[in-house]
Legacy VTK file of the C-alpha trace (Angstrom):
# vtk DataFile Version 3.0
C-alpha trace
ASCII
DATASET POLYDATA
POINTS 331 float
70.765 162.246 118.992
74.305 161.819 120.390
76.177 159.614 117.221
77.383 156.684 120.216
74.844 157.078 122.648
74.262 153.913 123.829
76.533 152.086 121.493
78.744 149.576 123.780
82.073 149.394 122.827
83.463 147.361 120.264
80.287 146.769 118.593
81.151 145.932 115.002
78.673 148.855 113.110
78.753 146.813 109.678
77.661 143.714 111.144
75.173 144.986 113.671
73.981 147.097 109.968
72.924 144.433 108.287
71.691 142.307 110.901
68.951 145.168 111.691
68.277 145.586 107.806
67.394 142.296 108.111
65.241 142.101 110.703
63.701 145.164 110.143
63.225 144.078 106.441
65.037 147.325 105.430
66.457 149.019 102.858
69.714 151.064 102.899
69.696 153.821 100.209
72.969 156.240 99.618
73.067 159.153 97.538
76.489 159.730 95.405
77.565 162.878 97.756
77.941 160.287 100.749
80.900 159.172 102.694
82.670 155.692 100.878
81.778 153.546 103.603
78.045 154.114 103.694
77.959 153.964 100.032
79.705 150.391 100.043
77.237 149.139 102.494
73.717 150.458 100.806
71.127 148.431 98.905
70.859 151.282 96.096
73.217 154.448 95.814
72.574 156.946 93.253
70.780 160.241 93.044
67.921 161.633 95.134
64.497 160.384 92.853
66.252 157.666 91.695
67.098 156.275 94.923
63.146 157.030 95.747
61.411 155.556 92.780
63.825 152.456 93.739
63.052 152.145 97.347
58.964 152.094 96.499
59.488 149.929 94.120
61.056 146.685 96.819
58.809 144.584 99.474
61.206 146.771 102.401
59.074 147.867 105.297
61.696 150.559 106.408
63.805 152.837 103.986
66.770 154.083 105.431
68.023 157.006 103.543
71.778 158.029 103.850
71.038 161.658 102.103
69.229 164.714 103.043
65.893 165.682 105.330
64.171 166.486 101.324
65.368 162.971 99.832
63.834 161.373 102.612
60.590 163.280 102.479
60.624 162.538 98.514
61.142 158.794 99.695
58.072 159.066 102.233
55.648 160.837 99.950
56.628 158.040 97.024
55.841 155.091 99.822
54.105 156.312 101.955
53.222 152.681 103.594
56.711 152.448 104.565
58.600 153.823 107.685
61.592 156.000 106.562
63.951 157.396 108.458
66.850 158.963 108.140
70.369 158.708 110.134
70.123 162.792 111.047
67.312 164.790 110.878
69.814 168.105 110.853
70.943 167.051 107.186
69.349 169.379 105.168
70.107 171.661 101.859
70.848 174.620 101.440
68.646 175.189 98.699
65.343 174.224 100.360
67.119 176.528 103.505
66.777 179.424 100.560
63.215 178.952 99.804
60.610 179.113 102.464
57.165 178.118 101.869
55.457 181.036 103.131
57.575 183.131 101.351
57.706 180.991 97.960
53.777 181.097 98.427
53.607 184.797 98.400
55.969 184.896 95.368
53.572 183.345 93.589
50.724 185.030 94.456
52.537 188.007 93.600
53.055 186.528 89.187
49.479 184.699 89.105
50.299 184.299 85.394
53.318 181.790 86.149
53.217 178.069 86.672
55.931 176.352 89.211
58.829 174.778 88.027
60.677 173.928 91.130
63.692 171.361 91.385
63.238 168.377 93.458
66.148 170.018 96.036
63.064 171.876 98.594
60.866 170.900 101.209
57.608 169.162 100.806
55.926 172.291 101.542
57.068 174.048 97.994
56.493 170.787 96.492
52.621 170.890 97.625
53.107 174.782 95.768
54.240 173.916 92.679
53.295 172.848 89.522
55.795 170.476 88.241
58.972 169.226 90.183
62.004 168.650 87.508
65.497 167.275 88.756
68.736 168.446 86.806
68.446 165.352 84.649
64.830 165.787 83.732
64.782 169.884 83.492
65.508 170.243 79.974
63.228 167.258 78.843
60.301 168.658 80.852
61.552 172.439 79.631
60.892 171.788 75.942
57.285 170.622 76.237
56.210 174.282 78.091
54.910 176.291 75.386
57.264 179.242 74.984
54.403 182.094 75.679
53.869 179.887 79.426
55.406 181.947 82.246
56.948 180.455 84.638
58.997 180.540 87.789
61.997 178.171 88.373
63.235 177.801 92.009
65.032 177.338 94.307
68.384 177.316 91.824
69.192 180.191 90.245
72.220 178.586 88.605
70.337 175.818 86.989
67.268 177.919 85.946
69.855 180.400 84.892
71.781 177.529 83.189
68.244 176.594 81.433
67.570 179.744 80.364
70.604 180.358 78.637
70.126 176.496 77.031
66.953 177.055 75.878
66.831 181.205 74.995
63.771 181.249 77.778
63.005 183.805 80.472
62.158 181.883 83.391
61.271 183.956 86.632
64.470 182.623 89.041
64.025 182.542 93.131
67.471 183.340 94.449
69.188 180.163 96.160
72.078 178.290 95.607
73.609 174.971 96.492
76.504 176.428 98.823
78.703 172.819 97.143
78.475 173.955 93.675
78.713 177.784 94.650
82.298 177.048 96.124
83.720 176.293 93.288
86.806 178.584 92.058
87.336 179.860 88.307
90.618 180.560 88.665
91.774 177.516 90.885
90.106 175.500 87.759
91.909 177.269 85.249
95.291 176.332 86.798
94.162 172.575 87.343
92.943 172.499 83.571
96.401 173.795 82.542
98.125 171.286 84.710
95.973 168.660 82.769
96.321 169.776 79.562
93.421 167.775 77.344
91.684 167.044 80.526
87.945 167.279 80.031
85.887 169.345 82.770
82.367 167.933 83.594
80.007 169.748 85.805
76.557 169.799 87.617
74.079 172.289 85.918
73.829 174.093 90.056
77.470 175.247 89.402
77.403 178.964 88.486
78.203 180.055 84.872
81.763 180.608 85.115
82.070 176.752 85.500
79.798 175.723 83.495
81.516 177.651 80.714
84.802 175.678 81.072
83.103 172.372 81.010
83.049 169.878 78.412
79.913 167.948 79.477
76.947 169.680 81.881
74.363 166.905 83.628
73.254 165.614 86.265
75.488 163.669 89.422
74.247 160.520 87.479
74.784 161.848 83.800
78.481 163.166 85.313
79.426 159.412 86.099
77.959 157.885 82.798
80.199 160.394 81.464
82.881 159.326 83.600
82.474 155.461 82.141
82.876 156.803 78.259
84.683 160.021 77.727
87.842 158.675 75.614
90.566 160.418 77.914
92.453 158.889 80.998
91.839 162.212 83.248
88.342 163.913 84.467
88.089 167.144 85.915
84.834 166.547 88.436
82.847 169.842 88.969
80.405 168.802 91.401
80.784 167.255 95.144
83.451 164.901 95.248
82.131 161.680 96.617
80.851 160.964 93.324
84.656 160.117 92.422
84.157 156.569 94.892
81.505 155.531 92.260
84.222 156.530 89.327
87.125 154.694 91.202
85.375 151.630 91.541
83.476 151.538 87.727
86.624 152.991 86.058
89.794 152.353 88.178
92.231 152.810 85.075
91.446 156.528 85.058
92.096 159.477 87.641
89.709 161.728 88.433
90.254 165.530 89.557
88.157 167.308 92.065
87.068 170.623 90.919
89.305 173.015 93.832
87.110 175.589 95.950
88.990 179.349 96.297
92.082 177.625 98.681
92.890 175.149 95.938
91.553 172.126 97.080
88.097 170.158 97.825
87.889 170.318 101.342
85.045 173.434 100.948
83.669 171.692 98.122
82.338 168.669 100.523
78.430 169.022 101.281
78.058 169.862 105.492
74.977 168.304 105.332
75.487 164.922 103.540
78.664 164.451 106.379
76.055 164.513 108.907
75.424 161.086 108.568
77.623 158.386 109.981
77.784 154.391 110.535
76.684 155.130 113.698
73.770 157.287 113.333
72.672 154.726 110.644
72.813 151.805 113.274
70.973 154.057 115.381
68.252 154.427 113.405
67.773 151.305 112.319
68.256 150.121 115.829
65.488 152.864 116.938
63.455 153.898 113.943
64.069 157.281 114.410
64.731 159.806 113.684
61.030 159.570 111.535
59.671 161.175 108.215
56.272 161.747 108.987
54.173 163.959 106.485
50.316 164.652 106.972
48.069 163.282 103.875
46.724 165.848 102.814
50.658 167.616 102.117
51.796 164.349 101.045
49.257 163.966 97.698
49.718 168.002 97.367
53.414 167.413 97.057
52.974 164.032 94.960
50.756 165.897 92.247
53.833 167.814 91.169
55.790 164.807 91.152
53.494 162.602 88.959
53.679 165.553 86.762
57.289 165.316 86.706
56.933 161.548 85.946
54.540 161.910 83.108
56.242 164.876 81.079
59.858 163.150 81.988
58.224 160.238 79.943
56.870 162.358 77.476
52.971 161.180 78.540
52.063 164.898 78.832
50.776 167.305 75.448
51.891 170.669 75.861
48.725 172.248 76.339
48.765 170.268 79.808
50.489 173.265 81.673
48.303 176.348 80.893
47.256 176.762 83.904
48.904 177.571 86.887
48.360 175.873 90.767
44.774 176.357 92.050
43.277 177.253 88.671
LINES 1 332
331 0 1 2 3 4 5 6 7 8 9 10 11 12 13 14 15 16 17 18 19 20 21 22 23 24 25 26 27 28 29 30 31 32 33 34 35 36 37 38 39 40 41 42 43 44 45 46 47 48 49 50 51 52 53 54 55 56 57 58 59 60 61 62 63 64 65 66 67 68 69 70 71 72 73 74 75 76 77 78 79 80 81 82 83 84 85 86 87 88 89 90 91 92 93 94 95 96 97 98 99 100 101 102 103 104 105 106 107 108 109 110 111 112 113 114 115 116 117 118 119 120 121 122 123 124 125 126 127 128 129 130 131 132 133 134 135 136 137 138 139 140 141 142 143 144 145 146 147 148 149 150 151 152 153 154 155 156 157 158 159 160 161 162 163 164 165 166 167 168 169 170 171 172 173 174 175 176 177 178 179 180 181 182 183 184 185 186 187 188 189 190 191 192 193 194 195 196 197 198 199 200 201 202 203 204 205 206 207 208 209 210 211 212 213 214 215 216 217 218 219 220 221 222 223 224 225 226 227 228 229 230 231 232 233 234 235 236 237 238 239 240 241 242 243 244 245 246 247 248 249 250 251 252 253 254 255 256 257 258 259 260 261 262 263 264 265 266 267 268 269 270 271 272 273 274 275 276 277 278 279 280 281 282 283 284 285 286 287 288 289 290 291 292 293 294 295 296 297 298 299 300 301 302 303 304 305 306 307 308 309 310 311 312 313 314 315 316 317 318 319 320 321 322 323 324 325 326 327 328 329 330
């Protein structure tokens, strides 16, 4: 879908926006990693399940989610009444690129003995495979109730799962992928902003690999990062993790300056995420104007895929004994 195919010119996006969220009795959703203006214009911005749990939880008939193809599916398998679409269907993640479900299927037939631990960042597909779905802010609270002598794999993100393991002093099976944001990142780029900043303290998402995460100061989630952001004592931030989160911080906490963590040439440019800049203003008239591009997701997939996220729910709230995971998928 051409971006201003059959847009006429001078059409004002932002009002023609909400005049269709009106009519269509939508809601506008925006994860952190999006571009300022589309974050200033949505209903809800925050992260990925968040944004999901929020969306089911209004009288909207359409959910319009400025994020990724896998936020979107999330969104559709949480409400699945509602018509969700989302502003480019080529926005995906390199993470769920890293873990095919025929190939994440044979993995596991290959360690029968292991349960699923997969983060929410893959398709629909490996959710239906897995066991439990964690995010980075639920991970270690859904970490501690598997009994220690439970195998397990944890995919797609080897940095997290890595980053868990270490946490914890587990031994968690690790599928390969990375988040190609987070992998960007620079050691020695970081080193000479933290000297420039002397005092500075470095926070960073758990998908960065360990030579960030050993410089930070505070590891968590996009979410946790800015609640960080709002109380750390300090007037500078060093933000490991993409950097549209910093529009959230400049608005909340304008008195302060926040630092994007530089990639290998110094700066943030290769730190932005290729797929969350697929969406615009105008693909999001578009598909409020069209209702499509479409999630669609078959039933049967769709209550596969939900299992593991009630799971996720239940043990997040601590609703879940320990003994609860035992078994692996298909047992």
């Amino acid at each position: 879908m051409s971006a201003h195919a059959n847009i006429p010119a001078g059409t004002d996006l932002l009002e023609e926006i909400n005049r269709l969220r009106k009519e269509r009795n939508a809601v506008i959703l925006a994860h952190y990693y999006q571009r300022p203006e589309l974050q200033d214009l949505a209903d809800f911005v925050g992260d990925s399940l968040e944004l999901s749990k929020k969306a089911a939880e209004t009288d909207a008939d359409v959910i319009a989610f400025c994020g990724v193809k896998f936020m979107a599916e999330t969104a559709k398998i949480l409400s699945p009444e509602k018509i969700v679409v989302l502003p480019d269907m080529e926005a995906g993640c390199s993470l769920e690129d890293s873990c095919p479900p025929e190939k994440f299927a044979a993995f596991r037939e290959r360690h029968p003995d292991h349960i699923a631990l997969t983060y929410i960042n893959c398709s629909t597909e490996v959710k239906a495979l897995s066991d439990v779905i964690v995010t980075s802010s639920s991970a270690e609270t859904i970490l501690s109730q598997i009994p220690r002598d439970q195998k397990i794999i944890f995919g797609p993100d080897r940095h997290l799962g890595g980053y868990l393991n270490r946490k914890f002093d587990r031994d968690m099976l690790l599928w390969p992928g990375v988040c190609i944001v987070h992998e960007a990142f620079s050691e020695r780029e970081l080193m000479k902003l933290m000297q420039a900043n002397p005092g500075a303290p470095v926070a960073a998402h758990p998908e960065c690999p360990p030579n960030i995460i050993d410089h930070a100061d505070y590891v968590g989630s996009t979410s946790g990062i800015l609640n960080f952001a709002k109380t750390f004592p300090g007037d500078t931030l060093i933000v490991a993790t993409e950097p549209h989160i910093i529009h959230q911080m400049e608005k909340a906490i304008p008195e302060k300056t926040f630092l994007g963590a530089p990639g290998a040439d110094g700066n943030c440019n290769c730190n932005i995420c290729p797929y969350m800049a697929l969406n615009t203003m105008e693909k999001l008239y578009l598909c409020l104007r069209d209702l499509e591009p479409r999630i669609e997701i078959e039933e049967q997939l769709r209550l596969d895929a939900k299992r593991s996220l009630d799971k996720m729910l239940e043990m997040a709230a601590g609703t879940v004994g320990k003994g609860d995971l035992g078994n692996p998928s298909g047992d």
